[in-house]
Structure formats: C-alpha cells, structure tokens
C-alpha positions as CSV (number, residue, x, y, z in Angstrom):
1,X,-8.7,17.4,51.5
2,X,-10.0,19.6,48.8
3,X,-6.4,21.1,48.3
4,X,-4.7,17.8,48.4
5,X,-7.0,15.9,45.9
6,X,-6.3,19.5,43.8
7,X,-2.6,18.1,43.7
8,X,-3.1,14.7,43.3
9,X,-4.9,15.8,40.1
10,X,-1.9,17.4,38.6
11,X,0.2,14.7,39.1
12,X,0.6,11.3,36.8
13,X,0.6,8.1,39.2
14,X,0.2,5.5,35.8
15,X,1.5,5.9,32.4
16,X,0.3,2.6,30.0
17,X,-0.5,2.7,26.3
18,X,-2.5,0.1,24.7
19,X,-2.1,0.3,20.8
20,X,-6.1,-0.2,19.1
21,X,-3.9,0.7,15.3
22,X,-2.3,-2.0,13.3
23,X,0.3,0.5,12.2
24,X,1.3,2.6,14.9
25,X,5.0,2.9,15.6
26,X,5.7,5.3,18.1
27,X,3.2,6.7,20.4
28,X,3.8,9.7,23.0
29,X,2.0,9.2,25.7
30,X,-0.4,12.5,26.3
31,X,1.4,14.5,29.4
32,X,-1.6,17.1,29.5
33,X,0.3,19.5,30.9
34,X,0.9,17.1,34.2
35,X,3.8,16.0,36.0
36,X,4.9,12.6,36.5
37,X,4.5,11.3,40.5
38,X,8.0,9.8,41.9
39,X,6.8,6.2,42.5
40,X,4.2,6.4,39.3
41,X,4.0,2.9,37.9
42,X,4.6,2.3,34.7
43,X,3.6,-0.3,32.4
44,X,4.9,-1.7,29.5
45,X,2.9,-4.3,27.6
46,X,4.8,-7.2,25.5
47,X,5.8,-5.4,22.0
48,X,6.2,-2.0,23.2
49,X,9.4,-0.4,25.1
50,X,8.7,2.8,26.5
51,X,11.3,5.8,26.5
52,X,11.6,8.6,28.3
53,X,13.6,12.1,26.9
54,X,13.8,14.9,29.5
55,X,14.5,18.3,27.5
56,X,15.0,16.4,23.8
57,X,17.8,14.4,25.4
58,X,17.4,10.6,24.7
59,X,17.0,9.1,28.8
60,X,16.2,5.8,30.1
61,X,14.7,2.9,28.2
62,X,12.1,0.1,29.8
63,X,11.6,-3.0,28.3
64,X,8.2,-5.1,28.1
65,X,7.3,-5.1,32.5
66,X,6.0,-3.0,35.5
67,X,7.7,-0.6,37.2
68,X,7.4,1.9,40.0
69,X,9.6,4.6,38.9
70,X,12.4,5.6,41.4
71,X,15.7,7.1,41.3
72,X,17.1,3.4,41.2
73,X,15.8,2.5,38.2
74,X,16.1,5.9,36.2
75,X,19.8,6.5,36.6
76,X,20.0,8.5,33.1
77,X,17.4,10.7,34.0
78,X,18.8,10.7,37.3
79,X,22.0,12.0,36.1
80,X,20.3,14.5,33.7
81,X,17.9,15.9,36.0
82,X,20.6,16.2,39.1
83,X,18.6,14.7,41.6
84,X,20.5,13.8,44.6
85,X,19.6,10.5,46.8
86,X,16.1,10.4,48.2
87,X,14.3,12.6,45.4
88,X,10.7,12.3,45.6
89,X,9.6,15.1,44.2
90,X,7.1,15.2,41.1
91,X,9.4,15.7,37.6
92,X,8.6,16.5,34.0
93,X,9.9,14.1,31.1
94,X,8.7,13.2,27.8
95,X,7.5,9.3,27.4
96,X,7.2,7.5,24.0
97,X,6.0,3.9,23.1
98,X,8.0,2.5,20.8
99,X,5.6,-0.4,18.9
100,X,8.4,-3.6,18.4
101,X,6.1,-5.9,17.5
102,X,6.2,-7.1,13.3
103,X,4.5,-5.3,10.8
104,X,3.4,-7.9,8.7
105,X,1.7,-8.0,4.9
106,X,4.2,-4.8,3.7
107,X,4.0,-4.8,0.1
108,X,6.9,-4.0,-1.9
109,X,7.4,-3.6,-6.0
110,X,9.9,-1.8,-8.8
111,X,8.8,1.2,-9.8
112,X,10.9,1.4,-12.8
113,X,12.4,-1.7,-14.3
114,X,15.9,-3.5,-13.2
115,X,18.3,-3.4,-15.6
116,X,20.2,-7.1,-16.0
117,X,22.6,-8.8,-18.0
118,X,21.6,-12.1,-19.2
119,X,24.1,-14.3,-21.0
120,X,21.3,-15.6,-23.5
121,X,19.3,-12.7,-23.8
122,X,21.5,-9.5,-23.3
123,X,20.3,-6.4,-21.6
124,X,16.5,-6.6,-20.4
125,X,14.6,-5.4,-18.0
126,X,13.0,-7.0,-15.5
127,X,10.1,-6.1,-12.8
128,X,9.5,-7.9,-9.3
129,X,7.0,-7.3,-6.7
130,X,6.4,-8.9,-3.1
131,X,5.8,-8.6,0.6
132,X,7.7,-8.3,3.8
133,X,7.8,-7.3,7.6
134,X,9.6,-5.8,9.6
135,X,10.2,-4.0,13.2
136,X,11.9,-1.8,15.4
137,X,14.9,-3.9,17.1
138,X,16.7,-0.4,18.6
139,X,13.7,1.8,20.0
140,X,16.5,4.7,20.9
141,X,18.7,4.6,17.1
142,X,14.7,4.5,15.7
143,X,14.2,7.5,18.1
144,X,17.2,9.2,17.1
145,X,17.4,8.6,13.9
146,X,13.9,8.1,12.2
147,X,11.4,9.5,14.5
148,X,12.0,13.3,15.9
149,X,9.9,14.6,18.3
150,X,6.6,14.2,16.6
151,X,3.6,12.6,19.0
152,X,2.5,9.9,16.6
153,X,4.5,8.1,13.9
154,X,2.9,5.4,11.7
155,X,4.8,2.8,9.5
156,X,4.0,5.2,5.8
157,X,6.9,7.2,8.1
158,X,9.2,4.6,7.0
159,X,7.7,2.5,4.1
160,X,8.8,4.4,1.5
161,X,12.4,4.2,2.6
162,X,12.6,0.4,3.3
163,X,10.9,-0.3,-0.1
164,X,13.5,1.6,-2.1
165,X,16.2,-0.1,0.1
166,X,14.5,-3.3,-1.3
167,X,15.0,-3.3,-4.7
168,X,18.3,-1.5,-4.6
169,X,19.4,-5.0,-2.6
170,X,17.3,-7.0,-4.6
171,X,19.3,-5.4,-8.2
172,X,22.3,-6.3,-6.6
173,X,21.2,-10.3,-5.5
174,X,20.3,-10.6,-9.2
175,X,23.4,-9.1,-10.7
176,X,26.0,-10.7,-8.3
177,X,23.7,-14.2,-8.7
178,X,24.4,-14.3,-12.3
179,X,21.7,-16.3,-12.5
180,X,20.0,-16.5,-15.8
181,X,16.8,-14.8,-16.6
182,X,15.0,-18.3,-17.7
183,X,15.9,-19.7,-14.2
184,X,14.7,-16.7,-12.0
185,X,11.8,-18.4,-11.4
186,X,13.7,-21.4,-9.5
187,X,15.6,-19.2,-7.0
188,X,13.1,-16.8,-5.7
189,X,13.9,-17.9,-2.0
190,X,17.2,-18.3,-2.8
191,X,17.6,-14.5,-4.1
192,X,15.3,-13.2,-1.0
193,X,17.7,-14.3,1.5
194,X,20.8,-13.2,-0.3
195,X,18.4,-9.6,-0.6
196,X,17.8,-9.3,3.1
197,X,21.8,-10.5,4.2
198,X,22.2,-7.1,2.3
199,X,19.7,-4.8,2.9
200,X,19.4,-5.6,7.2
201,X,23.0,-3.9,8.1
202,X,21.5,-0.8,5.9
203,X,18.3,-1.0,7.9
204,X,19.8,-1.4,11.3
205,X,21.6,1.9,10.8
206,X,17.7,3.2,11.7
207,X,17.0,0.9,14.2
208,X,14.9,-1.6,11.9
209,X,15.6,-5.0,10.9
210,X,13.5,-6.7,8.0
211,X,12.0,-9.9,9.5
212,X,11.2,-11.6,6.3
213,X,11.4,-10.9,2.7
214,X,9.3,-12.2,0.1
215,X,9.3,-12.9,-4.0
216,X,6.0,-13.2,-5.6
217,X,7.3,-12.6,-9.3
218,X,10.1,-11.8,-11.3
219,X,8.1,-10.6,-14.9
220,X,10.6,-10.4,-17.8
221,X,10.1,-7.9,-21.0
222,X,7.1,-8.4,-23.2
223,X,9.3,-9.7,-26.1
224,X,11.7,-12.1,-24.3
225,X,8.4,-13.8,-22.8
226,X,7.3,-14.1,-26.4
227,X,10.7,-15.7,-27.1
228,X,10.6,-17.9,-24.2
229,X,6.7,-19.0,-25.5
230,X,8.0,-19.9,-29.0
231,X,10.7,-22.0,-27.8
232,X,8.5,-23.7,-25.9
233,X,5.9,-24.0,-28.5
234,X,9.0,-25.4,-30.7
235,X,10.4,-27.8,-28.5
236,X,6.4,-29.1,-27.5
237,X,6.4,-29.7,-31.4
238,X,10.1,-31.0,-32.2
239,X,9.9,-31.3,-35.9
240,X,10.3,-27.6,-37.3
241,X,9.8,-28.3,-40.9
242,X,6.2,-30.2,-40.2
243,X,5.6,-26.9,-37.8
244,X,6.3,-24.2,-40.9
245,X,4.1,-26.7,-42.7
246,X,1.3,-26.3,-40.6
247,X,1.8,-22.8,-40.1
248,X,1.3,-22.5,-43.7
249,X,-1.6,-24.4,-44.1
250,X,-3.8,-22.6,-41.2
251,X,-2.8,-19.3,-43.1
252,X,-4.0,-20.4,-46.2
253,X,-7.4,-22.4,-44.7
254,X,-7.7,-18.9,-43.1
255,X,-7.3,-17.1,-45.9
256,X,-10.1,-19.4,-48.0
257,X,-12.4,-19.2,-45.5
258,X,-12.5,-15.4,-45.5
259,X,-16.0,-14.1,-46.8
260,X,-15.4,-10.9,-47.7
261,X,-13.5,-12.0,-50.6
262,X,-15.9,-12.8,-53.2
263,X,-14.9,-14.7,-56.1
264,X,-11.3,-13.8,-55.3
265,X,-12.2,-15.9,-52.2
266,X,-13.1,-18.4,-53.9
267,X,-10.7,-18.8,-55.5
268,X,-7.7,-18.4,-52.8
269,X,-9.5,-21.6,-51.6
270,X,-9.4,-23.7,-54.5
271,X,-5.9,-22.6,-54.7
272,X,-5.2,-22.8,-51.2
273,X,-6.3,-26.6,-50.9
274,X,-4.4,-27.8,-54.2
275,X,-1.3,-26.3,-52.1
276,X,-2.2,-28.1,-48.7
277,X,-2.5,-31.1,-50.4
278,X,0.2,-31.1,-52.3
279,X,2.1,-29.9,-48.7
280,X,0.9,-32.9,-47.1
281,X,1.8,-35.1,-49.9
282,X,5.4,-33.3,-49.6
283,X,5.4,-34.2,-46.2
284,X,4.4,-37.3,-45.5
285,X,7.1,-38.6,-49.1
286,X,10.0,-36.9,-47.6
287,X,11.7,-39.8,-47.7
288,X,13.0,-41.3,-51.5
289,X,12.1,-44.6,-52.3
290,X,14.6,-47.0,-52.4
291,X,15.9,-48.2,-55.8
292,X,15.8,-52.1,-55.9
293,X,19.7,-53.7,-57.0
294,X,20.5,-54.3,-60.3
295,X,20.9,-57.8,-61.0
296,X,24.1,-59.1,-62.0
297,X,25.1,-59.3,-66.0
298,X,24.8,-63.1,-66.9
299,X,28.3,-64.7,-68.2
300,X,28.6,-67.2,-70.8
301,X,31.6,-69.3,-72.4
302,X,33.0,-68.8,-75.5
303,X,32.8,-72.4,-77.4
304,X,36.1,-71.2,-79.5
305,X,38.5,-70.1,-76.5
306,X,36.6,-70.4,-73.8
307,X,36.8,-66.9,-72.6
308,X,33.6,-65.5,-69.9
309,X,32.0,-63.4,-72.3
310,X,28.6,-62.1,-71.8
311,X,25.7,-63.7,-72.4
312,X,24.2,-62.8,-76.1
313,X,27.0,-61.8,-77.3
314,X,27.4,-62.1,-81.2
315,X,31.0,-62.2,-81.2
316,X,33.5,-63.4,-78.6
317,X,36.0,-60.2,-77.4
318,X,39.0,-62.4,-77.0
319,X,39.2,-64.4,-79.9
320,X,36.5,-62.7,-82.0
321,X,35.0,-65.8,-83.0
322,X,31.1,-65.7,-84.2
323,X,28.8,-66.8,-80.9
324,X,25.6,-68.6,-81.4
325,X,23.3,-66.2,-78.9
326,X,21.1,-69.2,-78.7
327,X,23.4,-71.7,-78.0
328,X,23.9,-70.3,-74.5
329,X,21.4,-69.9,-71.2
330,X,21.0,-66.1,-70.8
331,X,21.0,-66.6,-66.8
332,X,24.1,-69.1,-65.9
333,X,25.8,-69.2,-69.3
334,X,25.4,-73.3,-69.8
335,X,25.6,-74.2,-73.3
336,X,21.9,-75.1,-74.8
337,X,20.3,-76.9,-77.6
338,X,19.1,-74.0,-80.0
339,X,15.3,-73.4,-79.4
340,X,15.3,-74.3,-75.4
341,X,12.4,-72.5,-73.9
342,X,14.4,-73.2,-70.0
343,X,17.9,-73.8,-69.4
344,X,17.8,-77.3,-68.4
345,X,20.8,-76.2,-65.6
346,X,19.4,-73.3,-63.5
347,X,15.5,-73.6,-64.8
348,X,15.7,-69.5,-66.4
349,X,13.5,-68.9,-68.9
350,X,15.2,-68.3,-72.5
C-alpha cells in the first residue's frame, strides 16, 4: 500500500484553475514535476479553454466542460505522442489556461497628437482618449503568436500593442470620415465603429478581437478652441460694431480705475468717460434723422398774360410785365385785395 500510494503521489488525477486576478490571460497549470494519470479529469470553467503542448508542439484544445482524459478525446496528442489503442499509461504534456473572458475598463489615449486636415481650419492637431475591452477569441493563434512558453501572462503583455493599434485605426476613421473638426463631437460613436471594423482583422491576426471601443474626447489645439470660443462669443452677441464698442469701453473703465496711476489715472478716467459717452451717444444715433419734404413752391397768375409764375414775383418771366407781390395769395396764387392778412380762398396767412 505504502509503494502504491508512493505512485499515486506522482501522478496528476485533476487539473482545474480557478483565476483570483482580474488580469490574468494565460495561466500554466503547475506540473511539479508530476505526470498526468490517463483518465485524469479535467476541468474547464466558463471563460477559460485549456490547451495542452507536448514538447513545444501546440496539441489538443478543450473548451469550457469536464473531461476524463482518454485517447478518444486527445487525438492530437494522440498522434504526437504515438500511443497505440488502449494506452493507459501515465504521460507528460504541458497545460495552459487560456482566460477568454472580457477585459473590461482598458484605457486607451494619443501619445503624440493626430495630424488632420480640416477644410476650415487647415492642418491641426488633435488628441483623443478612451476605453475599451477586449478578449482572446483563438486561445491557439494567442498561443502561437503572442504568448510563448512563459508560465504566466497578464494583459500589460498585450496592452501596449492594442493601444497603438487604436489610434493608428482611429487616424485613419478621422481622415477617411472627412468629417470636420467642429463636428467631431457629434460622431464619436459613429467614428468608434468605423475604428474597430478596422482595427479587429489586425487584432485577430493574434488571436484577439476588440469587444467594444469607446470615445471620451476628441480635444482640438489650444488656438482653434480659442477660435471656436470667439465665434461663439460673436454669434451669442450678433451685432459686431456694438461688441468692439463694448470691448472698448471695459478697456478704458479698466484702465480709469487703475490705482497705481496717480494723477495720470485720473485723468485716463475723466478722459475715458467723455469717450464712453460720446461712444454710447455714437451708438445709440447710428441712424440719421430724417429730413422732413420740402413744401412745394406756391404758383400765382400773371394779371398781364396769365402765365403760372411764382408767387412774389416782381416781374412776370413771360411777358415781363410789373407784378403787384401783394395782389396775389402766397400759398394758392388767388388774386387778393392789397393788405389781406388771409387769402380769403385757401385761409394761408399773407
């Protein structure tokens, strides 16, 4: 019994791995020198597939289930190892746990800026940062590609890669968009999706697929948000002209009310208030009055020819004959007696 227990100790009857890291990719599972028991059962929790690799050679692959392991459900190792029908002899393999589950709350950003061409603004630069997730769809490309033959792998493995990948994606949804810089801000989801149609065919080439992709912000150049805030401030205040008023009145009320001036204070004050007013006065007469009509030239009849000539005239034009200026009404031209204080036809005073 001794002896037999002796062997029963060298020998591996369960392999599981239960995952107590949030960031854990692949795990080997710890051999200790043992060998694996034909008939061993194997466990394999939801988000995890376990791999076995006999001398560095990629083997069989289970998925999330329990297994006894056999000849008839090993058939790579099977073929690697040579066993005939009916081995049930103890073997050696590597196993891995590969984590497939999401790793959620990645946080991506631009190290440098993003060069773009904007139709309004020209060449700026523009920096973005975010989150995403992601996981391991193909636990043997990961494997083969990403992973080695190291016994723990974590996702900083990978993280550096994917957030390069990111951006470069990113760059190109912005430039192929064409979307201008002032309506970035609208299309966040819009340039995320058309990122991660780009960057998961890149990714899957390791075995990874980005599970979601997130925008947070978009930050344009110190001087074209400047821009953007004065246009805003403009169109918020419409009128220009009264705006470079104003302007110039809070520069001047700013400069009267500086103390250190002294006299010279003083009298940037008095001077500064004649101006506003006179600024205000400007501004609030833009307009010029309106000039009333001149009143029509009153006609009269010349008593000699009876030409229109007009009223007050001392001698008629047509036939020069000597009027009598007040014979005649000044307004409607009736002839008067001499004296008449109001034309007795139209009531105008003479």
């Amino acid at each position: 019994m001794g002896i037999l227990n002796m062997i029963k100790g060298q020998l591996i009857d369960v392999i599981e791995w239960t995952d107590s890291s949030s960031n854990t990719m692949v795990h080997k599972y710890d051999m200790n020198g043992k060998e694996i028991m034909m008939g061993a059962q194997l466990t394999v929790r939801e988000s995890q597939a376990a791999v076995f690799v006999n001398e560095g050679q990629m083997a069989d692959v289970f998925e999330p289930g329990r297994y006894e392991l056999q000849t008839s459900n090993m058939p790579i190792l099977t073929a690697l190892k040579s066993w005939k029908y009916g081995f049930n002899s103890p073997f050696k393999a590597d196993v891995y746990f590969v984590n497939t589950k999401q790793f959620l709350d990645m946080k991506w950003g631009t190290s440098n800026p993003v060069m773009m061409r904007d139709a309004e603004f020209g060449m700026i630069r523009l920096r973005a940062f975010g989150i995403y997730s992601f996981k391991v769809t193909d636990p043997s490309t990961f494997l083969k590609e990403v992973f080695g033959t190291s016994a723990l792998f974590t996702v900083e493995g990978v993280e550096g890669q994917i957030k390069r990948t990111l951006v470069s994606g990113l760059s190109d949804a912005i430039a192929e968009s064409k979307i201008p810089a002032l309506d970035l801000a609208a299309n966040y989801e819009e340039l995320a999706t058309y990122a991660m149609q780009a960057i998961n065919p890149k990714l899957a080439a390791l075995g990874l697929t980005l599970c979601s992709f997130v925008i947070e912000n978009i930050s344009l150049p110190e001087e074209v948000e400047k821009s953007m805030d004065k246009r805003t401030s403009m169109g918020v205040l419409g009128n220009l002209d009264q705006y470079a008023k104003y302007q110039a009145a809070e520069a001047m009320r700013e400069a009267a009310n500086n103390d250190n001036g002294g006299m010279a204070g003083m009298g940037v004050g008095m001077g500064a208030g004649a101006a506003m007013g006179q600024m205000f006065a400007q501004s609030f007469n833009t307009a010029p009055a309106a000039q009333p009509a001149a009143a029509p030239a009153a006609m009269a009849v010349c008593p000699a020819c009876g030409a229109q000539i007009a009223a007050g005239s001392k001698f008629c034009p047509e036939c020069g004959a000597k009027q009598n200026a007040g014979a005649f009404c000044t307004a409607c031209g009736a002839a008067i007696p001499a004296g008449t204080k109001f034309c007795p036809e139209c009531g105008a005073k003479q």
